[in-house]
N, C-alpha and C positions, 0 to 999 in steps of 0.2 A: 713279191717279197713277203718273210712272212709277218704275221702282225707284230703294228708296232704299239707299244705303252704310251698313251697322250693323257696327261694327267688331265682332270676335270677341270683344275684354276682353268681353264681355256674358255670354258663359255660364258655368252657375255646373258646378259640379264635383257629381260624384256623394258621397251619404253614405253612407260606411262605419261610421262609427264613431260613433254619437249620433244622435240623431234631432231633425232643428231644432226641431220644437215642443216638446221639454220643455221647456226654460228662458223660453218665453213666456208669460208672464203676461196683458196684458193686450191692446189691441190699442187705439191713439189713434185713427189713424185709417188708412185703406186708399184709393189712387189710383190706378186706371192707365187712365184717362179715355174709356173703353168708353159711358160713357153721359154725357150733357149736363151739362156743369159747375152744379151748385149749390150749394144753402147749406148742404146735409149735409154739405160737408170743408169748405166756404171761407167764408171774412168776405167777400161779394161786395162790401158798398158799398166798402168800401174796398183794396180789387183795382185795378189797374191798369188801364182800359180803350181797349181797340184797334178797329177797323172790320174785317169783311169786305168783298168784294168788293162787297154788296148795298150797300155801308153801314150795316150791323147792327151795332152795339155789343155785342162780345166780348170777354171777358176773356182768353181763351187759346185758340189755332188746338189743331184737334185732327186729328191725321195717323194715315190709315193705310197704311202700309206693306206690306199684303198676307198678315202674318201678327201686328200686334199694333197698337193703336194708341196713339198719344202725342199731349201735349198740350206743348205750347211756344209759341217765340216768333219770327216770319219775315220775309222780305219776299224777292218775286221775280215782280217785276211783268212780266216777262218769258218766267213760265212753264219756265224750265228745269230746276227742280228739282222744282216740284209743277206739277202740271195744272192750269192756268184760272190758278195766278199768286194773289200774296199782295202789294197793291197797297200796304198802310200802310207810309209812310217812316218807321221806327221809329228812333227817336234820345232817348238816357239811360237812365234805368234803369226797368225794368218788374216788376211784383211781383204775385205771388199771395200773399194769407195765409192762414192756416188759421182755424179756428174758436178760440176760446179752451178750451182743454183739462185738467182737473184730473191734479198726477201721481202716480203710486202715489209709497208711503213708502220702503220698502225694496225698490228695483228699480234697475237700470241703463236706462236712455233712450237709444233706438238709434233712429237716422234713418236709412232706408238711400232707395235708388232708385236709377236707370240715368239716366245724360245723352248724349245726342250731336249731334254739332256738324259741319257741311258748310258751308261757303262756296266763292265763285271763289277763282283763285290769287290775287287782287289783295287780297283782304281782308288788312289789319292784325290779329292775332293780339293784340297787344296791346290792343289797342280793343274785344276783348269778354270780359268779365268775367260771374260767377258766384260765388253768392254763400246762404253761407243762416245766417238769423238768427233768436234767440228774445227773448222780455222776457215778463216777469210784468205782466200786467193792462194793461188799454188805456193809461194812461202810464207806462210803464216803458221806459226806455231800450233798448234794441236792443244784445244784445252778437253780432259776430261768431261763427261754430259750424262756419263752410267756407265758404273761399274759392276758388276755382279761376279762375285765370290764363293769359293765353297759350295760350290753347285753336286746338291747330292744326286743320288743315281733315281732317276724315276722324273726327275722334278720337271716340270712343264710350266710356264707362267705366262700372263700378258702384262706386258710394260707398255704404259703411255708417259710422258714425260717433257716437258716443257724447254725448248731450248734458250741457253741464256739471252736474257735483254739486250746484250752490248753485239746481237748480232741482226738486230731487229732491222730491219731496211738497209742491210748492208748487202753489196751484191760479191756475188763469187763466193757462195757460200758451202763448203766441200763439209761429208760425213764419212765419217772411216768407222764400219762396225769390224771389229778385231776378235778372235777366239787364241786364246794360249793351252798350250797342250806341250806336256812334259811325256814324251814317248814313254810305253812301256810297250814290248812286242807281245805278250802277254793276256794285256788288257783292250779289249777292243772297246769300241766308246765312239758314240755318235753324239753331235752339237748342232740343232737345227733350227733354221727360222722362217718362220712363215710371214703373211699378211703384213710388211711392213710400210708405213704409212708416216710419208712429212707433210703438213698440211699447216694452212694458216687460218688461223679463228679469231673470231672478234675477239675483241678484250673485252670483255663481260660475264657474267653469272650463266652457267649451264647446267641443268639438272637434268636426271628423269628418277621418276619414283613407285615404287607399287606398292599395297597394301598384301603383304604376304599370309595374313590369319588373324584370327579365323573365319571361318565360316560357318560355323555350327559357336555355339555358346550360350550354357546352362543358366537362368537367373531367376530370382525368385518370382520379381514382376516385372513383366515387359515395359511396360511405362516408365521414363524417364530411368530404364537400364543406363548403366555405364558399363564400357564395354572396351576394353584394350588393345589395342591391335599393333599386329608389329608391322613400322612401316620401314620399306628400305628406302635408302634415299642414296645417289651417285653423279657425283659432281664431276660430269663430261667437259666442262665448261674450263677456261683459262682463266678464272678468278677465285679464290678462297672462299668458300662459302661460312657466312658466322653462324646466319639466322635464316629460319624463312617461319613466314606465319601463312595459314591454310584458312580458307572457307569452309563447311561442309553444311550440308542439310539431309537428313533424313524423310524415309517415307513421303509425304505429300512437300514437303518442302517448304513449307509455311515461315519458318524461320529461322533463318543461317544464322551458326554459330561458329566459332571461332577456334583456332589453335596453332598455338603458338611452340615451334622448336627452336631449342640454342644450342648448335651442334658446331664443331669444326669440321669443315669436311672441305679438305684441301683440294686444292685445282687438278682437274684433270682425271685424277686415278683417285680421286677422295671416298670411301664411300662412309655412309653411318647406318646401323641398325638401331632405330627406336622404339620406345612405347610408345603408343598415344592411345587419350585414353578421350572414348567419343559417347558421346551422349545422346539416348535414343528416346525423345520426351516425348514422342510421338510411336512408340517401340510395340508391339503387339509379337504374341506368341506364333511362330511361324516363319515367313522369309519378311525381310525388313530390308529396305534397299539404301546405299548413301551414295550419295556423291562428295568429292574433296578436289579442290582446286587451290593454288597459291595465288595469293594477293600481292605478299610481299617477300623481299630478297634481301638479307641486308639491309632492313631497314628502307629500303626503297620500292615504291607501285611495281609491280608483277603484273604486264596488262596479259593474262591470260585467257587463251583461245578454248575451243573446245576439245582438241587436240593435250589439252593440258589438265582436264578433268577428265578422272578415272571414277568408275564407278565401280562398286563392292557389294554382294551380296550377303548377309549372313541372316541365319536361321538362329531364331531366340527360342527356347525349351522350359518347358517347365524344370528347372530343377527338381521340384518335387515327386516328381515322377522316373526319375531315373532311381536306380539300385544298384546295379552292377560296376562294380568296379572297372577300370578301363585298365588292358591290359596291350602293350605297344608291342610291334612285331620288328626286330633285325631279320632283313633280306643282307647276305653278303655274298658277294663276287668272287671266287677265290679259285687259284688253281695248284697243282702240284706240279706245276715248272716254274712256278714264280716264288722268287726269294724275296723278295718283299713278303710277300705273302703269309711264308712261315713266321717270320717277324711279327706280322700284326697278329696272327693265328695264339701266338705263342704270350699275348698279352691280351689277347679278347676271348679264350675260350675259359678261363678259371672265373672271371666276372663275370660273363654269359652265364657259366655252369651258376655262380649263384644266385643269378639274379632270375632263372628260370626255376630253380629248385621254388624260390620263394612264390615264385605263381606271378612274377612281376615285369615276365617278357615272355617272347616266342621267338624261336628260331630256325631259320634255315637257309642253308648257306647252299651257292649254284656253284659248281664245278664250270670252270668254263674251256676253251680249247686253244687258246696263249696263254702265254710267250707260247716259244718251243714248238714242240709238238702235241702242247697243252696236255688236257687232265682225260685220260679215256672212262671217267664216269659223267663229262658231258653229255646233255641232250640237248635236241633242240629246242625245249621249253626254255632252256636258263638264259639261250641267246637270244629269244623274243622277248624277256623278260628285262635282259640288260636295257634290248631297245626302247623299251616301255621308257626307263627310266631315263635315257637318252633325250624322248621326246618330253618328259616331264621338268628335267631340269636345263634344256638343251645347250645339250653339251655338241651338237653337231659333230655328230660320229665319231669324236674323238674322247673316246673311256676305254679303260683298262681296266686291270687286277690289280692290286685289292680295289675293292668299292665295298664296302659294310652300310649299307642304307639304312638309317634307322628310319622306322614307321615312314617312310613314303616321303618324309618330310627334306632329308639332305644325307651327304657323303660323309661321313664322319670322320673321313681325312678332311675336309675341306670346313671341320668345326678349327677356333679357334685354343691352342696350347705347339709347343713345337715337339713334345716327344710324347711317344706312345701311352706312358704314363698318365699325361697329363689330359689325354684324349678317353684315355680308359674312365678315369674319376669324372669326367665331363658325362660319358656313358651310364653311369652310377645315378649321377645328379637327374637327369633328363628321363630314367627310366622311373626315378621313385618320383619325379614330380606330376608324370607321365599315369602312371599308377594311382596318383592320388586321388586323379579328378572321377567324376562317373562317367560311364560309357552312355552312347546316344544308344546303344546295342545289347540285347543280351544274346549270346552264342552259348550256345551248349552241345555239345560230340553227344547224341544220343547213344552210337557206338558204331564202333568200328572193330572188324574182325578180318581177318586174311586165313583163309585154307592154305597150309604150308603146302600141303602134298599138290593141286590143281593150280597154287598161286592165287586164288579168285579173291579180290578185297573187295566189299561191301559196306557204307558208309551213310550212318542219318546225321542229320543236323539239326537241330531247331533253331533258330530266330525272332527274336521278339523286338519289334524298334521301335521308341520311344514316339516319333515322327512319320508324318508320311515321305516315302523316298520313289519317286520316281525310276528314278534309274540307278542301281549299286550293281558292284562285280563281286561275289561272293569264289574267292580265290581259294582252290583248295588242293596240297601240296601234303607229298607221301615221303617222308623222308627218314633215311637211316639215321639213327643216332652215332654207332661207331662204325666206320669205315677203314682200313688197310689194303685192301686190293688194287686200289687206283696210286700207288706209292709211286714217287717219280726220283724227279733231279735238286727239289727243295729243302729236302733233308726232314719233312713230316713225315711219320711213321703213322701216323692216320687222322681221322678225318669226322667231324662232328655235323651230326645235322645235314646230313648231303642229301638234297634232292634226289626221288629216283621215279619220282610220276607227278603230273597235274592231269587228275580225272578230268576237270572243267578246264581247262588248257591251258598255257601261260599266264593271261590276265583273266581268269576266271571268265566265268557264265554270268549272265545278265539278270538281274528281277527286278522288282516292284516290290515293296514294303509299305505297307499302312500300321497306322498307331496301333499298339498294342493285339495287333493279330497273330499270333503264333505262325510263324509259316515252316514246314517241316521239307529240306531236302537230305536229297537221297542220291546217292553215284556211286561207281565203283571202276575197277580196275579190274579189266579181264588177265591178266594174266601176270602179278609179280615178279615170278622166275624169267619173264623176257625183261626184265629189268637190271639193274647193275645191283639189286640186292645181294645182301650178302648175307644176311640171317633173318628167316620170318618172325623172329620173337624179340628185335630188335627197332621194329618199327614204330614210326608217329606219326599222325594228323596234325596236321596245323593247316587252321583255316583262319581267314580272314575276311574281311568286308570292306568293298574299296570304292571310294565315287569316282567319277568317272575323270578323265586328265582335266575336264573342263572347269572340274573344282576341284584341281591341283591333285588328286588322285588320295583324300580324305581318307585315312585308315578309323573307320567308325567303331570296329573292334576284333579282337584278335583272341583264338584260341587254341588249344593244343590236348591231345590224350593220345595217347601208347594205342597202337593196334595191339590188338589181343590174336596170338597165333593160337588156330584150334590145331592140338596135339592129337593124332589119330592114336591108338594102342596093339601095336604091333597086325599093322596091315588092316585092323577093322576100321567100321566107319567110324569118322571124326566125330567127337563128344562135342556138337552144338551148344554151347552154354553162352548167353552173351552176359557180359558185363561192362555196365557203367554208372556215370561217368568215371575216367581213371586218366590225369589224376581225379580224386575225390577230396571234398572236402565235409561233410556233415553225415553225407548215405551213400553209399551203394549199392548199385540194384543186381543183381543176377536174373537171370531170366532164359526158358526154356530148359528147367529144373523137372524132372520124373524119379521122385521118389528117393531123391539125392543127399547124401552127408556133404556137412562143408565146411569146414576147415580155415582157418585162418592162422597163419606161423609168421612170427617178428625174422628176422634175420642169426639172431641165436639160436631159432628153431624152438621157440617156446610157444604154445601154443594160446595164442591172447580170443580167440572163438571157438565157435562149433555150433552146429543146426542139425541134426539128426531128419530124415523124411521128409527133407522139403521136395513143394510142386511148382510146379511153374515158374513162381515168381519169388523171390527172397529180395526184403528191403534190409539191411543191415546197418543200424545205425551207428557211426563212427565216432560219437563225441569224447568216448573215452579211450582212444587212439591218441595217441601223439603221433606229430608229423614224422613221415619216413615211406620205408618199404617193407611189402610184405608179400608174405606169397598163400596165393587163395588154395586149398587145394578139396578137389570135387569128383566124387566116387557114384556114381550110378551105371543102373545096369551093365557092371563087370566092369566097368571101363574107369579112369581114373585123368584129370586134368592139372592141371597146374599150372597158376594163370598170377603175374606177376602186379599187384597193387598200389599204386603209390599215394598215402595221404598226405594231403597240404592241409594246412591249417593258416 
């Protein structure tokens, strides 16, 4: 079948702190529809029944997806969503039951499972409903236990959920999960469920917890730093969580300190994201280690194992040593069969556009090759790269279009606000706070040029790093700024920032970095024109610096300049001139200059430079420029260039 949309809510977070099967007691029953529905989990007579294609009476379609499969409920007689087409006009409501089930006595009842839901744009969101219910003994009334509404197109989630008290230790205990569907012949629409799960847990406090950043942090003196870290915290457990208080000790460990959270964080599906702010009295310039473990729950002893302390590295910096401003990188996901996509497109490229203009992001967006018959300026860099981020935040195989990744760190659908809007302003905030701090890194594009006529791109880098680094991925990516040739079924007329090479491969080349050593690389691109380019004078670098997944995949810094296309003059050899850095901000340099005028023209065509006989090298100092574009233009030996400038300030 072809690929299907699984939004990211689906993956579940790593445990730190608890181990989920202690609290599980007993197990109702287990579903994730791997094998031919029967009467081991279901009431079949009285199940809802549907036809396949053959006209064989089924109770529930069972989809795979390529990496899991699910059973639900469909129609798409027209083959666009699944292969061969799901021909039954399904209209009201449709029900699986489960078997009748005895419940333990003293135990909490937790339903959990995964839903997701795709239709056309045209579907009514209202019109399909979700639903799940229990009753005692075959005439017992049906009481409501989740309902789920308004279910828009894309949406994928995981539910866990507590079944009512008044069914606690009662036997013959039935579950009706229901789906409503208002026919349109029109609108094809798939309602799917995975992993679902009734089980019994103690009645008590359940967490697990991880300390998500940072790992790197700039301070003046390591000694008794204070140092912030955001911790997530997820209350698995069948009781309300108020409070928990934490141990921790730093470096040699000499003396445990204390801290203290007052968070709600409701039973089951709870989760909290905090600050905590940890004190390193014992703190030294370099890697600094802690450990943190829970004492107390609710005001009650937490007799905690080793299983339940986590441990955290983070590297302390001299603040005073860094300079460079940090500049954060947008990876996003995107293709031209996906309507979604134009949506997000259509509210993330005029804020990208600003916030790049200002020198305060980088971008590059990967084509990828779903829905549909997906985007034909896919490569297979962009789909090793999805993976990357797969394994990064595991989402266990199940990701789609759009994903917009800011800096390495999360999906920006999956930040919190409910409309684009309010997701775009959250992108604003993150990038100028983002911006603010200093880089552990200096990056600088020494230059980069492309031979329009052989294709052949050529690339230095320099690197300067604050710290020593063992192991980084120096990622470095060839992308079109406007794109129109890969125009699909979305309704984009083109396309920003499209991937169309990675010299060092999808997740970059490997090095070593020591303090303050200059380290110079160098790569290229044999041949452009085998790429999905579309104009040599349209090109940009953007490179970045990444640690490795094992520390969460650290964006240490991120930068970006225009390829400079050498203009040949009519069929003679190409006018070698390089120029950098571009953008620029204070100088820029031209170089491999013989005997050359050089020109510098505003966008009016006013002429704000000029150098008469320069050799070799021409530094050009920019401070009386205002920020914009310009265009360089360079006459030697009979031949003449024109090379396009951009100053930031």
């Amino acid at each position: 079948m072809k690929k299907l949309l699984i939004s990211a809510a689906l993956s579940a977070s790593a445990l730190l702190f608890g181990i989920s099967q202690a609290q599980l007691t007993k197990t109702y029953m287990s579903e994730n529809f791997d094998t031919q529905i029967s009467e081991t989990n279901w009431d079949l007579p009285n199940c809802s029944t549907i036809t396949n294609r053959q006209g064989q009476p089924v109770y529930i379609y069972q989809i795979n997806d390529g990496s899991t499969v699910w059973g639900g409920w469909g129609y798409d007689a027209e083959g666009n969503l699944v292969r061969g087409g799901l021909p039954d006009t399904l209209n009201g409501t449709y029900s699986m039951l489960t078997h009748w089930l005895p419940m333990e006595e003293n135990a909490k009842n937790v339903i959990s499972f995964d839903i997701w839901y795709m239709g056309t744009a045209s579907n009514n969101a209202a019109m399909r409903k979700f639903g799940v219910s229990a009753r005692q003994g075959s005439a017992g009334a049906w009481k409501p236990q989740l309902s789920v509404t308004n279910m828009q197109n894309g949406m994928g989630a995981k539910y866990s959920f507590l079944l009512d008290d008044e069914f606690k230790g009662q036997d013959s205990i039935q579950l009706q999960f229901s789906f409503f569907n208002k026919h349109d012949a029109s609108a094809y629409f798939m309602f799917l469920l995975d992993n679902i799960q009734f089980a019994a847990y103690e009645d008590k406090p359940f967490f697990s917890a991880s300390i998500e950043n940072p790992m790197f942090a700039s301070v003046a003196e390591a000694a008794n730093a204070e140092i912030e870290f955001d911790l997530s915290i997820a209350n698995q457990g069948a009781v309300d969580i108020t409070s928990v208080e934490y141990a921790y000790v730093t470096n040699s460990g000499v003396e445990t300190q204390s801290l203290n959270i007052s968070k709600n964080i409701p039973a089951v599906t709870g989760r909290a994201q905090v600050v905590a702010k940890l004190k390193f009295k014992d703190g030294r310039f370099g890697e600094n280690k802690l450990k943190i473990w829970p004492v107390k729950v609710n005001g009650e002893a937490f007799a905690a194992t080793g299983q339940d302390t986590i441990g955290h590295t983070v590297t302390l910096v001299d603040e005073s040593k860094l300079s460079a401003d940090f500049v954060p990188v947008l990876e996003s996901f995107t293709s031209a069969t996906c309507g979604p996509c134009a949506t997000m497109n259509r509210f993330l490229n005029p804020v990208l556009e600003k916030l790049k203009t200002a020198g305060k992001i980088n971008v590059v967006k990967y084509q990828m090759n779903f829905p549909g018959n997906g985007d034909k300026y896919y490569i297979s860099t962009n789909g090793t790269r999805i993976k990357y981020y797969d394994q990064l935040f595991g989402w266990g195989g199940r990701y789609g279009v759009p994903a917009p990744i800011f800096n390495a760190e999360s999906n920006m659908l999956d930040w919190p606000g409910s409309t684009y809007t309010e997701i775009m302003e959250s992108l604003e905030k993150q990038t100028e706070a983002a911006h603010a701090r200093k880089a552990f890194m200096d990056v600088t594009v020494k230059k980069a040029f492309v031979d329009a006529a052989t294709g052949k791109l050529d690339f230095e880098l320099q690197v300067t790093s604050a710290l020593d680094i063992k192991e980084a991925y120096v990622v470095v990516l060839i992308t079109e700024k406007t794109t129109t040739g890969n125009r699909s079924t979305n309704g984009e007329k083109e396309f920003h920032y499209v991937n169309m090479a990675a010299p060092f491969g999808a997740n970059g080349k490997k090095f070593e970095f020591k303090t303050n050593e200059p380290q110079t690389i160098t790569g290229s691109v044999t041949d452009m024109n085998k790429t999905n380019m579309e104009e040599a004078d349209d090109l940009e670098i953007v490179c970045f610096v990444q640690a490795p997944l094992t520390q969460k995949g650290y964006v240490y810094q991120s930068v970006s300049a225009e390829v400079t296309a050498m203009v040949a003059n009519e069929g003679s050899e190409a006018l070698r001139v390089d120029m950098y850095p571009n953008p620029a901000g204070e100088q820029v340099t031209l170089r491999g200059l013989n005997h050359a005028d050089v020109s510098i023209y505003d966008l009016t065509g006013r002429r704000v430079y000029g150098h008469a006989g320069s050799e070799e090298t021409l530094e050009i100092d920019l401070e009386a420029f205002s920020a914009g574009t310009y265009m360089v233009r360079i006459c030697q030996n009979g031949k003449t260039a024109h090379k396009k400038l951009v100053v930031r300030k």
